[in-house]
C-alpha positions as CSV (number, residue, x, y, z in Angstrom):
1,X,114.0,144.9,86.2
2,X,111.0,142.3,86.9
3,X,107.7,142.4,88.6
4,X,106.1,139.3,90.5
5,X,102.9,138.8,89.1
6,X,99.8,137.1,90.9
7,X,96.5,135.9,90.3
8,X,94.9,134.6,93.1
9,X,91.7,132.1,92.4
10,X,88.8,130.6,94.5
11,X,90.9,127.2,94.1
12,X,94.4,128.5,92.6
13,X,96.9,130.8,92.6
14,X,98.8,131.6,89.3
15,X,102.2,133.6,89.9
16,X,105.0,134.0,87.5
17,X,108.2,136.5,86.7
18,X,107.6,139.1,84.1
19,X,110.1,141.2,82.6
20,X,110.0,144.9,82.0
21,X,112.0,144.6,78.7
22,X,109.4,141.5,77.4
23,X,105.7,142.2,79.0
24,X,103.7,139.6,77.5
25,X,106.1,136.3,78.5
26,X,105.5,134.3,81.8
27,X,108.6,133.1,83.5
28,X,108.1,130.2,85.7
29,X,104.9,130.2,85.6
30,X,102.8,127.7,88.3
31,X,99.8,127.6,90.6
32,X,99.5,126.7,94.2
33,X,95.9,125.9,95.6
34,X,94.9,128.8,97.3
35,X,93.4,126.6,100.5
36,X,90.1,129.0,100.9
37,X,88.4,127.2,102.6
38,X,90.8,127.6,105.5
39,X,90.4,131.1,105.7
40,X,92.2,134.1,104.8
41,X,95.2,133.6,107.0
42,X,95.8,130.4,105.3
43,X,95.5,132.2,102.2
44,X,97.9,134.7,102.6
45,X,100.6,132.3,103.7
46,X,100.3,130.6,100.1
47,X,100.0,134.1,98.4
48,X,103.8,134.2,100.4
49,X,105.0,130.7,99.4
50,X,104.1,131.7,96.1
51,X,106.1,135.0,95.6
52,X,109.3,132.8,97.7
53,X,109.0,130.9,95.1
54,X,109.3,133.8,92.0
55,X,112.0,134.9,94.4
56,X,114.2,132.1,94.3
57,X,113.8,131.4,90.6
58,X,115.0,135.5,90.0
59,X,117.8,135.0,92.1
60,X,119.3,131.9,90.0
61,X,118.7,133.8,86.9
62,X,119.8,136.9,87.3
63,X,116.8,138.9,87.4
64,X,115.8,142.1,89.6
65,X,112.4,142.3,90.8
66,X,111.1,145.7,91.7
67,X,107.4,145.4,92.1
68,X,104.9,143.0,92.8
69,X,101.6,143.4,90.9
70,X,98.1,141.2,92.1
71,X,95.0,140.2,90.8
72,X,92.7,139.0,93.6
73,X,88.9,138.5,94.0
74,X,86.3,140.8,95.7
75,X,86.1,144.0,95.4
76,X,88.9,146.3,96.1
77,X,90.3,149.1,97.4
78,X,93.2,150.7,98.8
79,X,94.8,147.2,98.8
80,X,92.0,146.3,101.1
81,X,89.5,143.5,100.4
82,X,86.0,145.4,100.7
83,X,83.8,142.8,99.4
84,X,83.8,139.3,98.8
85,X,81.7,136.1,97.5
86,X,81.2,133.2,99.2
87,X,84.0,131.3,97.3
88,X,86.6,133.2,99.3
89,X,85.1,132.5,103.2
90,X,86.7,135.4,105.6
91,X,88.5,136.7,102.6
92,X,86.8,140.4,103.3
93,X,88.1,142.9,105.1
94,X,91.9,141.4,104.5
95,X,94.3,144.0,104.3
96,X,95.7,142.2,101.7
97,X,98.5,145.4,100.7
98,X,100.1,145.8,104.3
99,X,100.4,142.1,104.6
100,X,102.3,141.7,101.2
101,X,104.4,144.6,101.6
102,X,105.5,144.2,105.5
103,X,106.4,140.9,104.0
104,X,108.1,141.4,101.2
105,X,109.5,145.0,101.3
106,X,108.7,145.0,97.9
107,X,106.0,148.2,96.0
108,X,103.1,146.6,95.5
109,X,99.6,147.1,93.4
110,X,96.3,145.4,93.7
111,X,93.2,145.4,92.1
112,X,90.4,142.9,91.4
113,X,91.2,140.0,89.5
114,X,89.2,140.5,86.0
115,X,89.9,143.9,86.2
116,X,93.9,143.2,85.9
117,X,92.9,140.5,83.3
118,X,90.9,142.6,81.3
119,X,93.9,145.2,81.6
120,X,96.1,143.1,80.1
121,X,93.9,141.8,77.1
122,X,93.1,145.9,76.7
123,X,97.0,146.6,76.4
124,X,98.2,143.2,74.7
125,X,95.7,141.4,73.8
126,X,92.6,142.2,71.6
127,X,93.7,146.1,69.7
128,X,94.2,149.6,70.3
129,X,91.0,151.0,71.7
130,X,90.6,154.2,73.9
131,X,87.7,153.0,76.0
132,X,87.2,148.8,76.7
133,X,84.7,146.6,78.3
134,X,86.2,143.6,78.9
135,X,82.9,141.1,79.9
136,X,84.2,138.0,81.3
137,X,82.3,134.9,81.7
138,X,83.3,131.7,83.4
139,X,82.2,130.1,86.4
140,X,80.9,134.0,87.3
141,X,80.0,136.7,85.3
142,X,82.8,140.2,85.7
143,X,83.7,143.1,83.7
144,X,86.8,146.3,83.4
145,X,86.5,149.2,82.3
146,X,89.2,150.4,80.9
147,X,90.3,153.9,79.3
148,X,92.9,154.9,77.6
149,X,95.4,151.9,79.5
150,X,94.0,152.9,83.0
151,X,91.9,151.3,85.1
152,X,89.9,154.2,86.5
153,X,88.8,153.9,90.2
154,X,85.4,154.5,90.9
155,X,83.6,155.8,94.5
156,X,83.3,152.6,95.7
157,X,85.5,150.9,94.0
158,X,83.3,148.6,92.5
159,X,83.3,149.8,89.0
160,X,82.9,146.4,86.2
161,X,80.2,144.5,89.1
162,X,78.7,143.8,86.1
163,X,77.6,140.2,87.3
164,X,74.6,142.1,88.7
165,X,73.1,143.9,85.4
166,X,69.6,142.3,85.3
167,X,69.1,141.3,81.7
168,X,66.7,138.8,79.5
169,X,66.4,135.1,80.6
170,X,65.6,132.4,77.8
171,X,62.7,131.5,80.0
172,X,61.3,135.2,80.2
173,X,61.4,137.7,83.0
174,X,64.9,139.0,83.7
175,X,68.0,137.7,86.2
176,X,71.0,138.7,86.5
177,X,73.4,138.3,84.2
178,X,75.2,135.6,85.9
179,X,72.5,133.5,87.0
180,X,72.1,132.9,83.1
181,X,75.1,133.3,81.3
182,X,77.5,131.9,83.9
183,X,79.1,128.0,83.4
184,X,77.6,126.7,86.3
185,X,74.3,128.6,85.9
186,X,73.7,127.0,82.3
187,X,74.6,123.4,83.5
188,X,71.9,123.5,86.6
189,X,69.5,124.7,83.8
190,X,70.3,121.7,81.5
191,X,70.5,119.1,84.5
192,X,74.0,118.3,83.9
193,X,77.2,118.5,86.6
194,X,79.5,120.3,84.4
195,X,79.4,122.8,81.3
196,X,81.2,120.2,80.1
197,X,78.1,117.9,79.6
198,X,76.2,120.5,77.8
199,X,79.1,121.6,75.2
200,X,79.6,118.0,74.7
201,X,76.4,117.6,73.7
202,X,76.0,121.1,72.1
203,X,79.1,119.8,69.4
204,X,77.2,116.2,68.9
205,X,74.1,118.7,67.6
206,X,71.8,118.0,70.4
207,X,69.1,121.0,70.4
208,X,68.2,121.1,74.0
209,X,72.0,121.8,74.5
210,X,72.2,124.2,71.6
211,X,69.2,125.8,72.2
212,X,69.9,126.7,75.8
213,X,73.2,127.8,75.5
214,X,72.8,130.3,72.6
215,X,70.2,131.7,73.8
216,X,71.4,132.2,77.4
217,X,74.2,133.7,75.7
218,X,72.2,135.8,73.6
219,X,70.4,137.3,76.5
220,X,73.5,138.2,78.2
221,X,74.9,140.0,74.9
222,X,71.7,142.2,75.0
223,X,72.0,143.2,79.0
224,X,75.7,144.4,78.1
225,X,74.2,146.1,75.0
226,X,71.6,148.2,77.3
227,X,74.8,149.2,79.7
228,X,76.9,149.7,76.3
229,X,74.4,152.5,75.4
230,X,74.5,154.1,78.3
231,X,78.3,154.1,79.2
232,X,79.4,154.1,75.7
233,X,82.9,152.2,74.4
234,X,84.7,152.1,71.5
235,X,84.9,147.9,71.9
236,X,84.2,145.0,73.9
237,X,86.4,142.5,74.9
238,X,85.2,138.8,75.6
239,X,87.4,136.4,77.8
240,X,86.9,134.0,81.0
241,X,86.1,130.2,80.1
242,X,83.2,130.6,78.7
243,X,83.6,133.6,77.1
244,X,86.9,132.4,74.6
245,X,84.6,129.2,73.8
246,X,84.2,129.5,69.6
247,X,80.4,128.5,70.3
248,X,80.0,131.8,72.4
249,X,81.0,134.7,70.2
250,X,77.6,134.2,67.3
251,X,75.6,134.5,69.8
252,X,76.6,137.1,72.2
253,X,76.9,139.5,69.2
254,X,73.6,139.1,68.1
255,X,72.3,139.4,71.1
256,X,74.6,142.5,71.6
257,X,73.8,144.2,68.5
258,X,70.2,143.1,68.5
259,X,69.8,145.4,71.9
260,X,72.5,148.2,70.6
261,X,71.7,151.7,69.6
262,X,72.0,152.1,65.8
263,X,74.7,154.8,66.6
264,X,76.8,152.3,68.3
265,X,76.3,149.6,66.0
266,X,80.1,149.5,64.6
267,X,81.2,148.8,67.8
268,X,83.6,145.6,67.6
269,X,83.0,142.4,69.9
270,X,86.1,140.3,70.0
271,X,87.3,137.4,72.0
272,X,90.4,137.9,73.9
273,X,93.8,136.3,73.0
274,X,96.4,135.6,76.3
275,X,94.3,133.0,77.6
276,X,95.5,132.3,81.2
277,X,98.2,134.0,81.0
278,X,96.0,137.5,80.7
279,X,96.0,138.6,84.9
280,X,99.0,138.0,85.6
281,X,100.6,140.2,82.5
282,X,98.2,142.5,83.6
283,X,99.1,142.6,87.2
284,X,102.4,143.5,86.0
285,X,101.6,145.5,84.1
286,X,99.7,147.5,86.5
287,X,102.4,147.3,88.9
288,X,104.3,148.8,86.8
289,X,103.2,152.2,86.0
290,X,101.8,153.0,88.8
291,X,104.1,152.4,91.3
């Protein structure tokens, strides 16, 4: 038995085949652009092209699929797409579970995108914990909780928004934390196109580079620390693009355990290990127990 796994991206989407009898491997794994800008129509047709695709490379070697499990961005619920950012024009309101599954025939299951990635780095990746935050930073700033191998719905379904904790800013005052830990958010405040510019520069020792981005990292480790005391975990998990960079993890945690309650202080920070391959053996995984 096999689930199709998907990960759909503002600019990509990742599928592959993963096995029930081998959860952490990626079978013809490849990406498709995901065409947002055309609208969620458009979308969905290369969501469909996609799984084709893990269809036809099953079929010529022998494998069953059962399920199909997705990660996709916005907020969501019920297979719906409740919420989504600007990255993803038209993309809310998509029903995204009744058009897969009148397609497919196949049982399907769908949650947010760095929810099933921090899933997957929860079960496979980073230890055995009971209750993880998974804090993911990239070109946005998103969180999972997850407890005891669930991902646990909330009311609204919106449960790890945590792009929108106000914390520190370098510069004083507070922001959110993804208008000062985020990738792109860090190279508008050095002046520079890319975050590729200011680690550049952070690795040749220049101090405007390493000044801004350890302490813009530092600020976000204490916002997660103040949400940390109040929700309580036994660790947090960092991944995203950003997040799995070596420079990151120093100064996170001392930002983290600079804002932490001295009862928490022996929770573990640690940077998660399935790299790109994390949402999509989480989808699977997702998909299958609980379909």
């Amino acid at each position: 038995m096999a689930t199709i796994a998907l990960d759909i991206g503002g600019t990509k989407i990742a599928a592959g085949l993963i096995l029930d009898t081998d959860p952490v491997t990626v079978y013809h794994r490849h990406t498709r652009p995901t065409r947002a800008d055309e609208g969620a129509q458009v979308v969905l047709g290369e969501i469909l092209h996609a799984i084709a695709d893990i269809k036809d490379y099953a079929r010529t070697h022998n494998h069953s699929i059962s399920r199909i499990g997705i990660g996709a961005p916005g907020v969501v619920g019920h297979g719906k797409i409740l919420s989504a950012g600007s990255t993803m024009p038209g993309w809310a309101g998509t029903d995204l579970y009744t058009h897969i599954h009148n397609a497919t025939g196949y049982p399907t299951a769908i949650h947010n995108d760095v929810r099933v990635m921090g899933l997957g780095e929860a079960i496979y990746g980073a230890g055995d914990f009971t209750e993880v935050l998974f804090v993911s930073i990239g070109t946005g700033i998103g969180g999972a909780l997850i407890t005891h191998g669930n991902l646990i719905d909330s009311p609204h379904y919106s449960r790890g928004e945590i792009a929108y904790l106000l914390g520190p800013t370098p510069f004083g005052g507070c922001a959110p934390i993804e208008s000062v830990g985020a990738g792109p958010s860090m190279s508008e405040a050095y002046g520079a196109p890319s975050l590729h510019e200011v680690m550049a520069d952070y690795r040749h020792g220049v101090d405007k580079a390493i000044t801004l981005f350890d302490s813009a990292q530092y600020c976000v480790g204490q916002a997660i620390a103040g949400f940390v005391n109040a929700y309580d975990v036994d660790a947090v998990i960092l991944g995203g693009g950003v997040g799995t960079l070596p420079e990151t993890l120093k100064p996170f945690r001392d930002g983290f355990y600079s804002g932490l309650l001295d009862s928490l202080s022996d929770i573990p920070v640690n940077q998660a290990t399935l790299g790109t391959n994390a949402p999509l053996v989480g989808a699977a995984y997702l998909a299958r127990t609980t379909l």
